[in-house]
Each structure stands twice: as C-alpha cells, then as structure tokens.
C-alpha positions as CSV (number, residue, x, y, z in Angstrom):
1,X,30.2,14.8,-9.5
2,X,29.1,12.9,-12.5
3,X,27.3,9.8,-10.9
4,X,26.9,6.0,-12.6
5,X,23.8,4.8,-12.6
6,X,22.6,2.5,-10.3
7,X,20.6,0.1,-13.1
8,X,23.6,-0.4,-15.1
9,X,25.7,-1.3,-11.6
10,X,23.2,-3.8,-11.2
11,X,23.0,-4.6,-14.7
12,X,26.4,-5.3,-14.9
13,X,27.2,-6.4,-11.6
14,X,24.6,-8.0,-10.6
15,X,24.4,-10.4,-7.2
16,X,26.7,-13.0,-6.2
17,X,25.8,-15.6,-3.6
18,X,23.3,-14.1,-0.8
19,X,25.4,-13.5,2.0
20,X,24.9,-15.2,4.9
21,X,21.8,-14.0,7.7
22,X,24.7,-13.5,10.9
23,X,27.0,-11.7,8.4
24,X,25.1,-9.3,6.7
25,X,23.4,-8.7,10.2
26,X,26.5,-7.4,11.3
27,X,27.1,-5.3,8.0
28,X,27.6,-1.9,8.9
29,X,25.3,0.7,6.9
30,X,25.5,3.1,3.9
31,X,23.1,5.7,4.0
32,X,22.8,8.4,1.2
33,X,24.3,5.8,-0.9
34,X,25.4,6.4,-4.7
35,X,28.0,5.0,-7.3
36,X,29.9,8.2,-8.5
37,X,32.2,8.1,-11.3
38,X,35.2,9.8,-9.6
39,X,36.0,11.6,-6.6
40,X,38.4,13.3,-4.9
41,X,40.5,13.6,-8.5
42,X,40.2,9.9,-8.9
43,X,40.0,8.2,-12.6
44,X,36.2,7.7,-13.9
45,X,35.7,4.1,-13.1
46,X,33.5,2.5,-16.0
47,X,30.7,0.4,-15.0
48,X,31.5,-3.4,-15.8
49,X,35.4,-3.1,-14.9
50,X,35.5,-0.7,-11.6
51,X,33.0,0.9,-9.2
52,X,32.9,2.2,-5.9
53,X,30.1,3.1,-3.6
54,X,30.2,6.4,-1.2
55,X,27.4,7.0,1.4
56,X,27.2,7.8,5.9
57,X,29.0,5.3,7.7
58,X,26.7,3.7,10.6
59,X,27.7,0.7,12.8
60,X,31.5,0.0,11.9
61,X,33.3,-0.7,14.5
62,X,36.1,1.4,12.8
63,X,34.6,4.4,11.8
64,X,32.4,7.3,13.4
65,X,29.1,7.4,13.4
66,X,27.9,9.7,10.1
67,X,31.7,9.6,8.4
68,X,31.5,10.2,4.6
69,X,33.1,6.8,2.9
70,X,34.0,5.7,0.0
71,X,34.3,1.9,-0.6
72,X,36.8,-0.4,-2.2
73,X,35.3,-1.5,-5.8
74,X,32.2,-3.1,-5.9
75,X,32.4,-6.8,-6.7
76,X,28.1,-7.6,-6.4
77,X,25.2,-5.8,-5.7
78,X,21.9,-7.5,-4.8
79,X,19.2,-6.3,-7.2
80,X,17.1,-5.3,-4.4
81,X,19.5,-2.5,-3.5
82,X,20.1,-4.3,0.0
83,X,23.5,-4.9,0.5
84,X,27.5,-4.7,-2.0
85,X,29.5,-6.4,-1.2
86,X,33.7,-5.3,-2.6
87,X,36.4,-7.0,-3.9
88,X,38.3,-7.8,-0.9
89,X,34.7,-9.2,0.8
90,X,33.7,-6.5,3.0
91,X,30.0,-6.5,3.2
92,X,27.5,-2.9,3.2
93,X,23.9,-3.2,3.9
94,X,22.2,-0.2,1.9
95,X,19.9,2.2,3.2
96,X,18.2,5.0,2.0
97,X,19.7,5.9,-1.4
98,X,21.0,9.5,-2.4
99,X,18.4,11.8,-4.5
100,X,18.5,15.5,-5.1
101,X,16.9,16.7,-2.5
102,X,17.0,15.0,1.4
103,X,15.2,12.2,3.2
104,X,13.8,14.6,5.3
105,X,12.4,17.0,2.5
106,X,11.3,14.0,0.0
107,X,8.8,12.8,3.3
108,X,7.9,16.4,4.0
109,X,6.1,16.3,0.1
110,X,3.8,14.0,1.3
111,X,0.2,14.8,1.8
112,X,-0.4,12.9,5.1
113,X,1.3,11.0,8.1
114,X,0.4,8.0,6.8
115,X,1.6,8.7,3.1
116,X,4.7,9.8,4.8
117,X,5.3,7.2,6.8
118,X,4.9,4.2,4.1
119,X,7.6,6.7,2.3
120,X,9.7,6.4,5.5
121,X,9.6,3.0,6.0
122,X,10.3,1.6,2.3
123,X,13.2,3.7,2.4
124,X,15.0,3.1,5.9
125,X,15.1,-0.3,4.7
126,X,14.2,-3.0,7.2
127,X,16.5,-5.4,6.3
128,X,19.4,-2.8,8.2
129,X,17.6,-2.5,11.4
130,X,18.4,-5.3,14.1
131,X,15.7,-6.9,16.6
132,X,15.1,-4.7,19.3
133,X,15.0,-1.6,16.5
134,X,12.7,-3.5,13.7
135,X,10.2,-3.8,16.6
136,X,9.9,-0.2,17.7
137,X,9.3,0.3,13.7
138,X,6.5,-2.1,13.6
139,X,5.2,-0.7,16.8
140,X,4.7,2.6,14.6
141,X,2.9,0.9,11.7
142,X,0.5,-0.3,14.3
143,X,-0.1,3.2,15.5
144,X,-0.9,4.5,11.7
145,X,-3.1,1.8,11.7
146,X,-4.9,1.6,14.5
147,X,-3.3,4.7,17.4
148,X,-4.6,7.9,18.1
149,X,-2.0,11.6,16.9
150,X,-0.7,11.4,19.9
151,X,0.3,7.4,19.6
152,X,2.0,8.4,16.4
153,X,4.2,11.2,17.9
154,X,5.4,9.1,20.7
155,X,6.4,5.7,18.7
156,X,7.6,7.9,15.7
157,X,9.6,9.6,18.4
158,X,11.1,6.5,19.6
159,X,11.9,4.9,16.6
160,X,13.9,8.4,15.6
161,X,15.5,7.9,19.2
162,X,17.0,4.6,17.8
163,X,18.3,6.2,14.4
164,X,20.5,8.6,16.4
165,X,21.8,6.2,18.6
166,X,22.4,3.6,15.4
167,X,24.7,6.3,14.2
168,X,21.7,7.3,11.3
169,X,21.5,11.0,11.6
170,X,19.5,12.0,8.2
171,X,17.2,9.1,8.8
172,X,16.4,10.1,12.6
173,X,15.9,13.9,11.1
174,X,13.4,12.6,8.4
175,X,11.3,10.6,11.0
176,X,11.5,13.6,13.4
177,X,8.8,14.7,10.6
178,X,6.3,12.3,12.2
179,X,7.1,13.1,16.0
180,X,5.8,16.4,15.2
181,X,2.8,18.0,17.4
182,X,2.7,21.2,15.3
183,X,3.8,23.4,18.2
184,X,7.0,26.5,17.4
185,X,9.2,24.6,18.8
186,X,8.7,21.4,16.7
187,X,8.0,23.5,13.6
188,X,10.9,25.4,13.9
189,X,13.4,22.5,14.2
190,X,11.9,20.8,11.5
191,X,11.5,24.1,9.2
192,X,15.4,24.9,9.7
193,X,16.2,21.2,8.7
194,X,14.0,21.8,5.5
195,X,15.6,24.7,4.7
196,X,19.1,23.5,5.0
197,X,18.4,20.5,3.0
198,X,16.9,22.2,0.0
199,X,18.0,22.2,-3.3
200,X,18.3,24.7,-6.2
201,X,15.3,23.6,-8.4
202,X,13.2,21.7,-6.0
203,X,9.7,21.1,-7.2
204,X,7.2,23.2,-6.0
205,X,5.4,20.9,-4.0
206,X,8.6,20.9,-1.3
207,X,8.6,24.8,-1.4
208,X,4.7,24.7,-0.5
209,X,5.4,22.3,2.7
210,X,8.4,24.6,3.4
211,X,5.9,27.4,3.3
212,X,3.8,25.4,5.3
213,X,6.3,24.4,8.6
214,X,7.4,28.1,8.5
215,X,3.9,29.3,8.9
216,X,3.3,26.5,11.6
217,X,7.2,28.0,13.4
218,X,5.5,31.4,13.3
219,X,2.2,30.3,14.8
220,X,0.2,30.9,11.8
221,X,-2.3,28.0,11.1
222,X,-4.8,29.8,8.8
223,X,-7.3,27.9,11.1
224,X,-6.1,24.4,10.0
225,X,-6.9,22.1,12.8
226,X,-3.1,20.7,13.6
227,X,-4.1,18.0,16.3
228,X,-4.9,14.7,14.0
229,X,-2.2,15.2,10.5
230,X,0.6,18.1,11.4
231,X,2.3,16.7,7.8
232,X,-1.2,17.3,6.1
233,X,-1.7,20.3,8.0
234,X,1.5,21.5,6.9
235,X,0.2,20.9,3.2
236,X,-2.7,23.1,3.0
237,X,-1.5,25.5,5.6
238,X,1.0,26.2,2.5
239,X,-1.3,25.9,0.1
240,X,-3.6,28.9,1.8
241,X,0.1,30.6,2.6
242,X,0.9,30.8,-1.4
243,X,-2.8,31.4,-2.2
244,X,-3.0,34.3,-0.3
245,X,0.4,36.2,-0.8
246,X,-0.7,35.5,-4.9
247,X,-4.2,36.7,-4.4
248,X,-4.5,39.5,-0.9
249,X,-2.8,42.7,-1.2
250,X,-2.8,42.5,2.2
251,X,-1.3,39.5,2.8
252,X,-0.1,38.1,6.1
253,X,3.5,37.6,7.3
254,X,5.5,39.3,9.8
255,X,3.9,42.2,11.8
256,X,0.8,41.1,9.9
257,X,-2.2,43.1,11.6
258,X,-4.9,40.2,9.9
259,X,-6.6,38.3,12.6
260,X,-6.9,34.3,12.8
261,X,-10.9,35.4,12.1
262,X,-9.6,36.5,9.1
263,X,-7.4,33.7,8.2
264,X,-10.5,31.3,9.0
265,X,-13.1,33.2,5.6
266,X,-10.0,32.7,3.7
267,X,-9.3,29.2,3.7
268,X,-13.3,28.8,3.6
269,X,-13.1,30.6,0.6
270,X,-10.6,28.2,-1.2
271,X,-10.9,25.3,0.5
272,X,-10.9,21.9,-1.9
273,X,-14.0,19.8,-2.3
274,X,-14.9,17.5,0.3
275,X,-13.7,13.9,0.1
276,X,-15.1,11.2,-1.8
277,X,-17.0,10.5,-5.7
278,X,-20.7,11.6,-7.0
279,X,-21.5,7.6,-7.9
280,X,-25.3,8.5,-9.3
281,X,-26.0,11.8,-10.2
282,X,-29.7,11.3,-11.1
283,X,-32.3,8.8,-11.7
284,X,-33.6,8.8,-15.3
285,X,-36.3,8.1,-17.4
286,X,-40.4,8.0,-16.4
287,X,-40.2,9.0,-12.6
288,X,-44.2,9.3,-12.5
289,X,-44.4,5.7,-12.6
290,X,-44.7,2.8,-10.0
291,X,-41.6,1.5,-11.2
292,X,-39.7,4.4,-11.6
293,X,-41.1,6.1,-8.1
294,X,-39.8,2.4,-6.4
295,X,-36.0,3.6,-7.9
296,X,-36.1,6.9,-7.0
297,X,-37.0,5.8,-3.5
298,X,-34.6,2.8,-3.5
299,X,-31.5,5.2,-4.2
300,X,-32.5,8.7,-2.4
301,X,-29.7,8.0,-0.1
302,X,-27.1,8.1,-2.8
303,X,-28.4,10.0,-5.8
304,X,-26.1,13.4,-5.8
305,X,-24.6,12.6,-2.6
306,X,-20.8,11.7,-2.3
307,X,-19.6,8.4,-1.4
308,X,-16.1,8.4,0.7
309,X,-13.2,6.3,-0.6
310,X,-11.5,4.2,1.9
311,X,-7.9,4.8,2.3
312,X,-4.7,3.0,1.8
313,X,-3.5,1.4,5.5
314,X,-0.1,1.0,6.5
315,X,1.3,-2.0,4.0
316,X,4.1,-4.0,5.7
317,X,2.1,-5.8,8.4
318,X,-0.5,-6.3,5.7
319,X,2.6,-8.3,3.2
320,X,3.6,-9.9,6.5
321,X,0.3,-11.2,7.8
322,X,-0.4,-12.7,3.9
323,X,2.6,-14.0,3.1
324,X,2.4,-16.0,6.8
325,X,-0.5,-17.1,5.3
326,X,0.2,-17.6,1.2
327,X,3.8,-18.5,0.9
328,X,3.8,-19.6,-1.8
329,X,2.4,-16.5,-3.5
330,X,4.3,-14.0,-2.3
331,X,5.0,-12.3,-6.1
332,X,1.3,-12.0,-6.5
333,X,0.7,-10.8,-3.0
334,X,3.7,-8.4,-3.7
335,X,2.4,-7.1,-7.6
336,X,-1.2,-6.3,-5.7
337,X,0.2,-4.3,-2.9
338,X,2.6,-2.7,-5.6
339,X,-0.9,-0.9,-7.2
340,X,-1.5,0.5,-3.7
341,X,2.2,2.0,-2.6
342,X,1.8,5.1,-4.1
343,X,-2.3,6.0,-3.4
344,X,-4.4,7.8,-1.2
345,X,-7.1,5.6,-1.5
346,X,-7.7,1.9,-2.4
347,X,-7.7,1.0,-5.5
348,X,-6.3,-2.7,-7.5
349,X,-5.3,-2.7,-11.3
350,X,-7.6,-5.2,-13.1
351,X,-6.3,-8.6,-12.7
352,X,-6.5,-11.8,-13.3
353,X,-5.6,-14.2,-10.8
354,X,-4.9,-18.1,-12.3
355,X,-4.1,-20.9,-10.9
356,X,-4.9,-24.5,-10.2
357,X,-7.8,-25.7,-8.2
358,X,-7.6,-25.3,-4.4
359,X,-3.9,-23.3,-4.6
360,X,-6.2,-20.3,-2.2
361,X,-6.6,-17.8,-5.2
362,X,-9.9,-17.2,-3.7
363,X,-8.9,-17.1,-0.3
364,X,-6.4,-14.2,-1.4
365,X,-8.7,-12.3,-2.4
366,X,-11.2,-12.5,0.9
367,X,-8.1,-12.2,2.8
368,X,-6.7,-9.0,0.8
369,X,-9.5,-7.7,1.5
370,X,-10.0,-8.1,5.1
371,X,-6.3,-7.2,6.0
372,X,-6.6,-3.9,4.2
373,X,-9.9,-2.9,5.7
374,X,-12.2,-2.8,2.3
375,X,-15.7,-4.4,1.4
376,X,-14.9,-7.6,-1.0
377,X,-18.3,-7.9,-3.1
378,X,-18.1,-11.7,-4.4
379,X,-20.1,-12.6,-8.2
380,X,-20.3,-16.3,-8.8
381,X,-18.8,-16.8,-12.3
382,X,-19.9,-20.5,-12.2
383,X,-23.9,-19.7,-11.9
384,X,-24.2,-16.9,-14.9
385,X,-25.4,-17.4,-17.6
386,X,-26.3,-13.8,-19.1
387,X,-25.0,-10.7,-18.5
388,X,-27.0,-9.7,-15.4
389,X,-24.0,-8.6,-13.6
390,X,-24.3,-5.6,-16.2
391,X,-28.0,-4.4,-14.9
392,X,-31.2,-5.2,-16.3
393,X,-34.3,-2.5,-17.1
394,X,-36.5,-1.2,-15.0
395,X,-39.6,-2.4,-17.0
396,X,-38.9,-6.2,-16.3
397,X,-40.2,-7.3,-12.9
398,X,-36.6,-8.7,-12.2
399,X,-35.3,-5.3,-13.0
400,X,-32.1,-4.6,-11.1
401,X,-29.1,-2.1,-11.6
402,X,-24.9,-3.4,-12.1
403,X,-23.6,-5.5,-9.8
404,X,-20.8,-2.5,-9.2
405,X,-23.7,-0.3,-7.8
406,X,-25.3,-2.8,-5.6
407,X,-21.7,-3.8,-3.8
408,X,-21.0,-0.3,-3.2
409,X,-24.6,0.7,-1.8
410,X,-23.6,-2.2,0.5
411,X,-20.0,-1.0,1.4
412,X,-20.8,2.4,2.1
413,X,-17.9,3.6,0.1
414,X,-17.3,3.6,-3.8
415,X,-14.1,1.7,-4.0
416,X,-14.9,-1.7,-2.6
417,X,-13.2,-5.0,-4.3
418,X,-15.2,-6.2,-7.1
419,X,-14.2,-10.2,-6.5
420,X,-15.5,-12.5,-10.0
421,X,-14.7,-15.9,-9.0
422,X,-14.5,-18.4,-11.8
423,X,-15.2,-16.2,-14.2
424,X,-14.0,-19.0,-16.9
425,X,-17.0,-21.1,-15.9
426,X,-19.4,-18.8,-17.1
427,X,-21.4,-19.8,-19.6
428,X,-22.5,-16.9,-23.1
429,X,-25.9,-17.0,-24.6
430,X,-26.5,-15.4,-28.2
431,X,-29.3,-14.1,-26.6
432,X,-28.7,-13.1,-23.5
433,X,-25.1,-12.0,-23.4
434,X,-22.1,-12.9,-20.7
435,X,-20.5,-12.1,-17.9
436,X,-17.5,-11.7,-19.5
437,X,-18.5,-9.0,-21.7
438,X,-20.7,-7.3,-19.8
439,X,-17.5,-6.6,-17.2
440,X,-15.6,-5.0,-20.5
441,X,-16.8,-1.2,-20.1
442,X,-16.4,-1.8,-16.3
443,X,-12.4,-2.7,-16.1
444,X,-11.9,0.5,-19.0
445,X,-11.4,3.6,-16.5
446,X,-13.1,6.4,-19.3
447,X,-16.4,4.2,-19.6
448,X,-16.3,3.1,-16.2
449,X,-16.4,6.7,-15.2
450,X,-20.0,6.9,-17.3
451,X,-21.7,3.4,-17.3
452,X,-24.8,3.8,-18.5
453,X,-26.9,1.5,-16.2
454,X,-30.2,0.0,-17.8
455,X,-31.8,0.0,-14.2
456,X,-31.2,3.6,-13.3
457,X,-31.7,4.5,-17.0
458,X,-28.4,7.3,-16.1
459,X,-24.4,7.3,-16.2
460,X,-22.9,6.6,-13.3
461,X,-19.5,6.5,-11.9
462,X,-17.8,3.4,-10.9
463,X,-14.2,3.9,-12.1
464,X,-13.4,3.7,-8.0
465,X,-14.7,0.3,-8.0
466,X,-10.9,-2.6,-8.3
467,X,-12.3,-5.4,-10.0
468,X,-10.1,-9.0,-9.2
469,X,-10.8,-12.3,-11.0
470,X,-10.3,-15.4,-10.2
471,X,-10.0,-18.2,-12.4
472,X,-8.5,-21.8,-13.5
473,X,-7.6,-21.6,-17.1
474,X,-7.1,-17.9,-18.4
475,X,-7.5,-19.5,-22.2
476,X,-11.3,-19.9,-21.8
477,X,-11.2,-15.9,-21.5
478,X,-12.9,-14.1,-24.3
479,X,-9.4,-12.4,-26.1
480,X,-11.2,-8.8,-25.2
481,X,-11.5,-9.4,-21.8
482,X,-8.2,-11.0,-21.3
483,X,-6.2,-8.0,-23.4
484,X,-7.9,-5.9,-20.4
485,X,-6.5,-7.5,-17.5
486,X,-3.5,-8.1,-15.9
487,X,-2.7,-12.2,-15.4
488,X,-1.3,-13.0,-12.0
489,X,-0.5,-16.4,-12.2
490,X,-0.5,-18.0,-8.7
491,X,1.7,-21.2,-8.6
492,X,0.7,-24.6,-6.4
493,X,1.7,-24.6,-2.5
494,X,4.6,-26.5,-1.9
495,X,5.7,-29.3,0.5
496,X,8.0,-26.4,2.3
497,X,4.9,-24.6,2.9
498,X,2.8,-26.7,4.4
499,X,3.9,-25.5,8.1
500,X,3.7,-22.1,7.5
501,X,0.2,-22.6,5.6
502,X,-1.3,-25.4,8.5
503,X,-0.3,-22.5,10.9
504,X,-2.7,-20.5,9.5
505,X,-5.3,-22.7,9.4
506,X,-5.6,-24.0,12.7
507,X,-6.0,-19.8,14.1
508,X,-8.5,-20.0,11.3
509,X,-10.6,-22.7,12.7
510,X,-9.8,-21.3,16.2
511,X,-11.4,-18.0,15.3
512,X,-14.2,-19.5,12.9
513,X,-15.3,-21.7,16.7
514,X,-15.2,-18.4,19.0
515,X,-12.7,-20.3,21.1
516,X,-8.9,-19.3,21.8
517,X,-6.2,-20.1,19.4
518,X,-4.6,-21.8,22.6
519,X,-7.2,-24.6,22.3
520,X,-5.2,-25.8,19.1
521,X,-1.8,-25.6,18.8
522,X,0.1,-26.0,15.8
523,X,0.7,-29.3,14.3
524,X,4.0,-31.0,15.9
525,X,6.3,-32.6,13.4
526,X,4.3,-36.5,12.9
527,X,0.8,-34.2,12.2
528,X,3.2,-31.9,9.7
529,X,4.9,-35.5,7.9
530,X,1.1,-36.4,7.9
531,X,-0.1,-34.0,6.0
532,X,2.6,-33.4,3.2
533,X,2.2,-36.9,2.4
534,X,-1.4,-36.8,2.0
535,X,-1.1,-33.3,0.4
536,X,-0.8,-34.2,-3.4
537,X,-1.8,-31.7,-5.6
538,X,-0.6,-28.5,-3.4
539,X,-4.2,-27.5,-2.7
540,X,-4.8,-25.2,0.1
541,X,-8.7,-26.8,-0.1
542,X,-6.9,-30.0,0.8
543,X,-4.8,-29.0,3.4
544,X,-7.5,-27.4,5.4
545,X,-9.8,-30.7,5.3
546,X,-6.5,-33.0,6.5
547,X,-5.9,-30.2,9.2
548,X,-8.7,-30.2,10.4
549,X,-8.7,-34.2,10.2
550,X,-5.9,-34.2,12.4
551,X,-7.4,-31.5,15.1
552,X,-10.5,-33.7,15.1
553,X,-8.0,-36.8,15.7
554,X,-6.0,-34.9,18.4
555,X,-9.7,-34.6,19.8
556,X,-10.7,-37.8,20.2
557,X,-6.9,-38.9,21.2
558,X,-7.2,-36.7,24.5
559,X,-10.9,-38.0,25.3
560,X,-9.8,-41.4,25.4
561,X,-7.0,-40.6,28.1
C-alpha cells in the first residue's frame, strides 16, 4: 500500500485551532498510525485535496479495543504529530506511528533499559495517556533513574498492565520488553513476539537481539550476567551467539555438548573494551627534572588510565523539572536535551547561549547540570585577559595545563560541562592571546581529540568534554568562534511567568537555609501583583532579590503578631 508522507500531510494540512484540553482528553487513540494513499480499492487521495488516516482503535466508545480504522479525511493535523482532527470534527490523539518493523522490535534494537525506555516513552506519547496512567509512567522514569533491576521490572510491568487494559495491545507488548527478568519463560514470550513482528529486510542489528532473546528462551547466557540490563544482555548475548556460529566449528545450539565454562573463555576472548576514554596518554618532554618529576607526579592517577563517561538519565522529568523552573526558555531547554535523545553518554553540541542580563542563562546551565547528574566546570569570561584557559608551559612558575583537563581531573569522568560565562567580556591581548581563541581547537571534535597541551608537553583527548557559553551580546564574538557554535538565544521572562519562576525560587532559598520548603510557602496572589510590578526588565536576578524581599517581609509580618 503506497503510503503519503507524513511531512507533506503536515505540510499541506497543517494545524487548525488547538483543540480544547477536556476534548482532546477524551480523544480516542490511533496507534500504528499512517496516511496511505488508498485502500481497500479506494481512489489515491492527493495530499492537499483528500487524506485519510488508518491506525488501532483504543478508547472509542464505539469500537473494539485494537480494531483496524480508517478515518474520514483529514481536515488538520498538529505539527507535533499529536492529534487530526477530520472533516466532520471528530478528534484522534496519535500515538506511536507505523514504521517497517514493530514497536516492540524497534525497542528491542536498543543497547540498554534505559536507551530503551527513552525510545518507549517518546513514542507512547504522553499526551494520550490520562491521570492515573501518566503517573504509573513517571513512576518508571524514576525507577531508571534512581531503582534497582528489579524496580524496573515491576513499574515497567505495571505500566504494560495499563496498555492492555487502555485497549493498546502493540504498546503493552513493546513495554513487556522492560518487565523482562531474563528467565525462559519471559524470553520466550518476548522472542515469539519478535519473531512474529519481523520484517523481510530488517537491519542486522534486530536480527542480533532476536538472536539474543532466543539464546536467553533456550537458557544460553554465554556467561552474560542477566540480573542488572536483560535488553543489554540480550545485545551481547547475540553478539557472542553470531560471533561464535561465524568463527567455532563447533558452535553451540541445540544438543550442543559445549559447557557454560566454555561459553565463559569465549566471550573473554571477544569481549569489547572496557568503558570510558584514554584522556592523557603520556607526559612529555624532560621528565628528569624538578618540574617535570612535579607533573608526572601530579597526573599518575590519569596518565594511560581510562576515564568513565557519565551516562545519559532518563530526560522527561529532567524537561519537566527545568521548564517548572525556566518557562520562559523552554525552546532552548528543549534544543539542549535534543543533543542528548539519541546518546549513551552525555554529551552538549557547542553552544552559545544569549540573552539579556539576569533572564537565568547562567542559572540554566548550573541547573542542566545538576538535573542530569554531570560536573559543570565554570571559567569566568569577565576576569581573562590571555589565553590561560588554553594551558601554559611547564617552565614558568605559573605553569598549568587546559582548563578542560583540570575540570575533568575534578569530575572524575571525561565528559563534564565546560560552562564559559561571559565570554564576550573577555578582554585579547596582542601578546598574550584570548579566551576566545584559545577555546577554537577545543569546540572542533578532530583537534579536540589531540590538544596539544603546553603543560603536559603531549596530545590529549578532550573531544568528551560539551562546552556551553554564556553570553550578552553574541556580536562581540570573534567571527571564528561564533561560526563554531551554535546561538541559543534565550528571550526575557515574562509577567505570565513570574508564578511559575517565584515558585522555584522560594524551594531554592528553602534548600539553600537547610530548612523545609514548608517554612515558605509560595507567594499568594498580593506578593505575586507585587512582584510583576516591580519586575521590569524580566530578570530572573531581579525576581530572586524581590522574592526574597517579600519572604523577609512575610518574616517580620508574623513576628509582630
């Protein structure tokens, strides 16, 4: 069935008036969603003039659970792929969309639980799940955060619970995946689902996890330990399956006489270098003396030793808990998180982020930081006046190696967040060089991979390192620097935020005093009309000195009675 894509739908449909929250609450679902161009016989309908949608019915209260429907034409579609709405007004909510191969299979490809899950909930779609449902999701992302395997299993379980009794069969299947504990049983359900749903053509990644959920059904483990990631276990239970039918005459399958002992020397034998980045590889230059003898003794702990990488955490209570916080910056919060959706590990595209005075661009970047779980290694750009930040040699007394190195000897890992806070307010010296353009073989991932450091007097690597800028007026950028980085522009609070924003604030305080967030409660409606007026410019710097103004006046208001 020849199908219409869905960018020229949107294209030419685009979206009509959001529909209201209570009616598109009630909406029912289309899962496995597409826009075909006939079916069943019917005339091809020509994007622009007619289109229909077809996907599994959930939550009419007309039609079965699972039915196969096709729509009336499509009069809008919301450009976020959340809801149609057709000619006559009947209203869809979308969830997850149709591709060649299934939910279930497309999660499966993933390398971990956690990758998996991030995968699982961007495309169950949030906006289609109602109260008591979206809580037993977010009760999951806290358990990839913070809960043990077995936490996992049993919210993952749950949630999948909720999908077959919301009518969403393919979705429950896919987050079955999760619920997992590795055992036959499990393996075997989810290895027949796998097979059923797999496509002529599938890339060979899917057919390795197949491989991998068929060895787990048949007990095989190739002495993977199964306990903490069965998904990841799956992968390089695979992995060792494939590698040993390609490479042992002898290979194992059924009635195979080779012993887990066996099975243990062989995924020694192949196993994939351990986790984590060779930051300095060597000290260089005169060893012998007192100077060089002081950096080989500095850096013993990290010369030829690898540093791990800190990995991605679950992303959608991190947007939550910063846009509760920065409201107003919601596409820059949104264009950050973007660089991390598809990772492993942490890691931020160059940026620039500008705005006016006080609108919290710094406070992003401390809080970004601290929600995901990552070392935030802050540079004055105000107080430079060279280019120190690039290392100086060895041979002068002040002799001190990239900025880059110092943060990550500090973090313990060799992706921490390089923050360079108003970098336009750096001064440059003939002489002595700049900030700016010392940072230019930093931000470039081929040099950054070997920066020769003056201190250490060898390359090292640190093309792990995200660097994130924050500045006032992006002209004052040298034109090199500013070619390299991506410009975030972070517009003023508004007077609509300022209750969100003051919110924030006073837990702030609360937590920065030791005491319980009980202590202060949020501002009551005279405290909020206080401080919009006295507001002005939309600086988050502002607001926090009137808030904490008005705690202080709440203080002495209660003293006095």
């Amino acid at each position: 069935m020849a199908l219409t894509p869905v960018s020229q739908v949107v294209a030419a449909l685009g979206t009509s008036a959001q529909p209201p929250a209570d009616e598109l609450a009630k909406a029912p679902v289309l899962d496995d969603w597409r826009f075909p161009k006939d079916l069943d016989g019917m005339p091809g309908m020509e994007v622009g003039t007619r289109v229909f949608a077809v996907g599994n019915l959930s939550g009419s209260p007309t039609f079965e659970n699972g039915m196969r429907l096709a729509t009336s034409h499509v009069a809008s579609i919301d450009t976020g792929h959340k809801w149609v709405r057709c000619v006559e007004g009947k209203l869809y909510r979308l969830g997850c969309r149709h591709e060649p191969n299934s939910l279930l299979l497309r999660a499966a490809c993933m390398k971990s639980t956690t990758l998996a899950y991030r995968f699982l909930d961007d495309e169950t779609g949030r906006h289609t799940l109602a109260g008591d449902v979206l809580e037993l999701l977010n009760d999951v992302t806290i358990a990839v955060t913070t809960g043990t395997p077995e936490m996992i299993r049993d919210e993952a379980s749950w949630f999948a619970d909720a999908m077959v009794a919301a009518g969403r069969a393919e979705v429950a299947d896919a987050w079955r995946l999760l619920a997992s504990d590795g055992s036959k049983e499990s393996s075997e359900a989810i290895r027949k689902q796998m097979a059923a749903g797999l496509a002529d053509g599938s890339p060979p990644a899917l057919i390795t996890m197949l491989t991998g959920w068929e060895m787990l059904a048949a007990g095989k483990t190739f002495g993977v330990d199964v306990s903490v990631d069965v998904v990841k276990a799956a992968h390089e239970i695979g992995k060792l399956a494939e590698e040993h039918a390609r490479y042992d005459p002898y290979k194992g399958g059924e009635g195979t006489s080779i012993d887990d002992e066996v099975l243990r020397e062989v995924h020694i034998e192949i196993k994939e270098d351990p986790a984590g980045v060779v930051v300095v590889r060597s000290i260089g230059g005169g060893k012998e003396s007192w100077s060089g003898k002081q950096v080989v003794e500095e850096f013993k702990a990290v010369v030829g030793k690898r540093i791990p990488l800190r990995s991605v955490p679950a992303l959608a209570p991190v947007r939550k808990a910063l846009l509760a916080e920065f409201p107003h910056a919601e596409r820059v919060i949104d264009v950050l998180l973007s660089d991390l959706a598809e990772r492993d590990d942490i890691f931020f595209k160059p940026s620039a982020i500008v705005g006016s005075p006080g609108c919290g661009k710094s406070r992003l970047v401390r809080r970004v930081g601290e929600l995901i779980q990552v070392y935030v290694g802050r540079y004055d750009g105000s107080a430079s006046e060279d280019n120190a930040f690039g290392g100086t040699a060895r041979r002068w007394s002040t002799g001190e190696p990239c900025w880059p190195v110092s943060v990550i000897r500090a973090a313990g890992i060799a992706n921490p967040l390089m923050h360079v806070d108003e970098l336009d307010k750096a001064a440059e010296s003939r002489r002595n060089g700049s900030l700016a353009y010392a940072m230019l073989p930093m931000i470039e991932g081929e040099t950054a991979k070997i920066y020769p450091d003056p201190f250490l007097q060898s390359d090292i690597d640190i093309s792990h390192v995200s660097f994130l800028l924050t500045v006032n007026d992006d002209s004052m950028l040298p034109a090199p620097l500013k070619d390299r980085l991506r410009i975030l522009r972070m517009p003023p609070m508004g007077a609509e935020h300022v209750g969100t924003v003051a919110d924030s604030i006073v837990a702030e305080i609360a937590k920065e005093r030791g005491v319980n967030v009980g202590w202060y409660p949020w501002l009551d409606g005279d405290e909020l009309e206080i401080a919009r007026r006295m507001l002005g410019n939309g600086s988050i710097r502002r607001l926090q000195k009137i808030v904490e103004k008005l705690i202080e006046a709440r203080a002495g208001r209660a003293a006095r009675h």
